[in-house]
N, C-alpha and C positions, 0 to 999 in steps of 0.2 A: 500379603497377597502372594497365591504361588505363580511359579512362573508358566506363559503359555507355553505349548508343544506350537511348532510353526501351522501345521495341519491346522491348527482352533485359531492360529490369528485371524480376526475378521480381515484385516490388509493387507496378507497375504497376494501375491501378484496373479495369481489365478481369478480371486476378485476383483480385482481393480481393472485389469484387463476385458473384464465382464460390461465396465460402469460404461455406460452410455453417454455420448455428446450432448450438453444438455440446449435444445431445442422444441420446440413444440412442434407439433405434426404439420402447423400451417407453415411454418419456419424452413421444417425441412423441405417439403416439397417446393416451396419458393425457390429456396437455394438449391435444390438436384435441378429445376428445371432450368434455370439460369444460367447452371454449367451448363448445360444440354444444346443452351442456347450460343452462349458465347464460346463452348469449345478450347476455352484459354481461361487460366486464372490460377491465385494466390489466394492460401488461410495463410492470414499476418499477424503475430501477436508474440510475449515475449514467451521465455522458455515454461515449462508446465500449463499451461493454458488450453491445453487439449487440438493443439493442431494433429496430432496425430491420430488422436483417437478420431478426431472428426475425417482427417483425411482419407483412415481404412475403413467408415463407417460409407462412404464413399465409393469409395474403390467396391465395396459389397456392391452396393446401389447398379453399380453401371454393370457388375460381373452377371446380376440379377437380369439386367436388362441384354442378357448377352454380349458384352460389348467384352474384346479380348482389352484386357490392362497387365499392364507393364509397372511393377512398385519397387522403388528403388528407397534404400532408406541411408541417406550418408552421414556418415559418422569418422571418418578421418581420410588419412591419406595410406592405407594398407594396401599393399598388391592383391591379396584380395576383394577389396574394394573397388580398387582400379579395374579388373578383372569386369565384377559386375558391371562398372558402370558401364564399360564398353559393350557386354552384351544388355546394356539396358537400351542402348542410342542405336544397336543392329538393327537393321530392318524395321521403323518403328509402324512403317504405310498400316496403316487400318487399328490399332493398337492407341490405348488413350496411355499417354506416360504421366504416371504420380511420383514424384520425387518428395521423399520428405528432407528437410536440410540444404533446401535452394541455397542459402543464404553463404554457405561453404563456398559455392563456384565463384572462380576465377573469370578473369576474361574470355581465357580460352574453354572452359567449363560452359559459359553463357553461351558461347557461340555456338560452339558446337548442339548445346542443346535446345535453342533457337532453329537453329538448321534440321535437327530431328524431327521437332515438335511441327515442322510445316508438311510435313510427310505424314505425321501422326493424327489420328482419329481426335485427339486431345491434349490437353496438357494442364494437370494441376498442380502447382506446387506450393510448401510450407516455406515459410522464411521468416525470419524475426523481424523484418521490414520491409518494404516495398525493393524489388531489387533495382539495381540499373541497369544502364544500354549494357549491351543490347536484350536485355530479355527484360523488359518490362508489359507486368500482366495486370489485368484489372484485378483488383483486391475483390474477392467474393465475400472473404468475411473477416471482419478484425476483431482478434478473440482477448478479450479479457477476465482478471478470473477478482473477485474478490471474498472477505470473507465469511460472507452468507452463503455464496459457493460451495467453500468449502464446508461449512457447517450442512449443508445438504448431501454431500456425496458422504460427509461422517455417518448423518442417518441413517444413508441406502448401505451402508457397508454394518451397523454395528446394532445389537439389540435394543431395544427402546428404552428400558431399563440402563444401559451403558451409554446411550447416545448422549445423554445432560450431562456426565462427568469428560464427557471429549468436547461437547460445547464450550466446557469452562475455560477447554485450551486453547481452542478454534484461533481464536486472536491473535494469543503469541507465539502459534506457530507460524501464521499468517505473516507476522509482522518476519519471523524470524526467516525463515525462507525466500521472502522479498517475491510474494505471490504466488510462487513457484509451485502450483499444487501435487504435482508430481511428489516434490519434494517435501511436501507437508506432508501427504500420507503416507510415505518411504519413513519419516519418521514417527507417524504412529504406529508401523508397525513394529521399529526399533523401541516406544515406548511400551507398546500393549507386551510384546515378548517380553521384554526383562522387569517390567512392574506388574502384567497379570491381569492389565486394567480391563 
């Protein structure tokens, strides 16, 4: 088999970024009007499970509905990071704040973005668990991923003809990644590249 050019990998991160939360219409609307309602809340579930995806699918929803939002995505302890988060907590009054990587803050992180969020139009945030004091929010949705999941986002990404030779893998990447679907299609596309498949 020859090998792909990145541009022909079907999982490629221009696609995968495309893949939508998976939901049903009646699903979704439940859960947009729920935040709308409670104004506060948590997506809880482990790493790859699509907190993200579902968080900016989100964050659209309310931008749609006019609403100004505020997305903050934390991923360590960088002066640039730090930077943002300070101008994510400025002035929050009328602004809905989405943080993805609750689960990062400290004590003093929780407070402080406690103290924001009472000012703020909203507050939803991702976290791998329910957080503690002081920032605890009702869980909106707890995401889990299994491997019929993933054998489904294999088909919306890959020919029909190649979807039953990715099926055959589904499992033991499943197994092998430890749910992680992020991390399961990150490596087919390190498969499909150097095998062609």
């Amino acid at each position: 088999m020859t090998r792909l050019r990145p541009a022909d990998n079907p999982f490629r991160v221009q696609r995968l970024d495309r893949l939508r939360y998976r939901l049903t219409a009646h699903e979704r609307r439940a859960l947009f009007a729920r935040l709308l309602a409670e104004r506060r809340g948590a997506l809880i579930g482990p790493h790859g499970s699509g907190k993200t995806t579902l968080l900016e699918e989100l964050a659209t929803a309310l931008r749609e509905r006019g609403e100004a939002v505020r997305l903050l995505r934390l991923h360590g302890n960088e002066p640039t990071e730090r930077a943002a988060w300070r101008a994510f907590l400025a002035r929050p009054a009328g602004q809905w704040l989405l943080l993805d990587g609750a689960e990062q803050l400290g004590l003093w992180g929780r407070t402080r973005l406690r103290s924001a969020a009472r000012r703020a139009a909203g507050l939803l945030v991702t976290a791998h668990g329910p957080l503690p004091a002081p920032l605890r929010l009702p869980v909106l949705r707890e995401h889990a991923t299994t491997p019929a999941l993933l054998v489904e986002l294999i088909g919306e990404l890959t020919q029909p003809a190649d979807a039953e030779r990715w099926r055959a893998r589904a499992d033991a990447l499943y197994r092998e990644h430890q749910g992680n679907l992020r991390d399961c299609l990150m490596a087919c596309y390190d498969l499909a590249g150097r095998e062609g498949l």
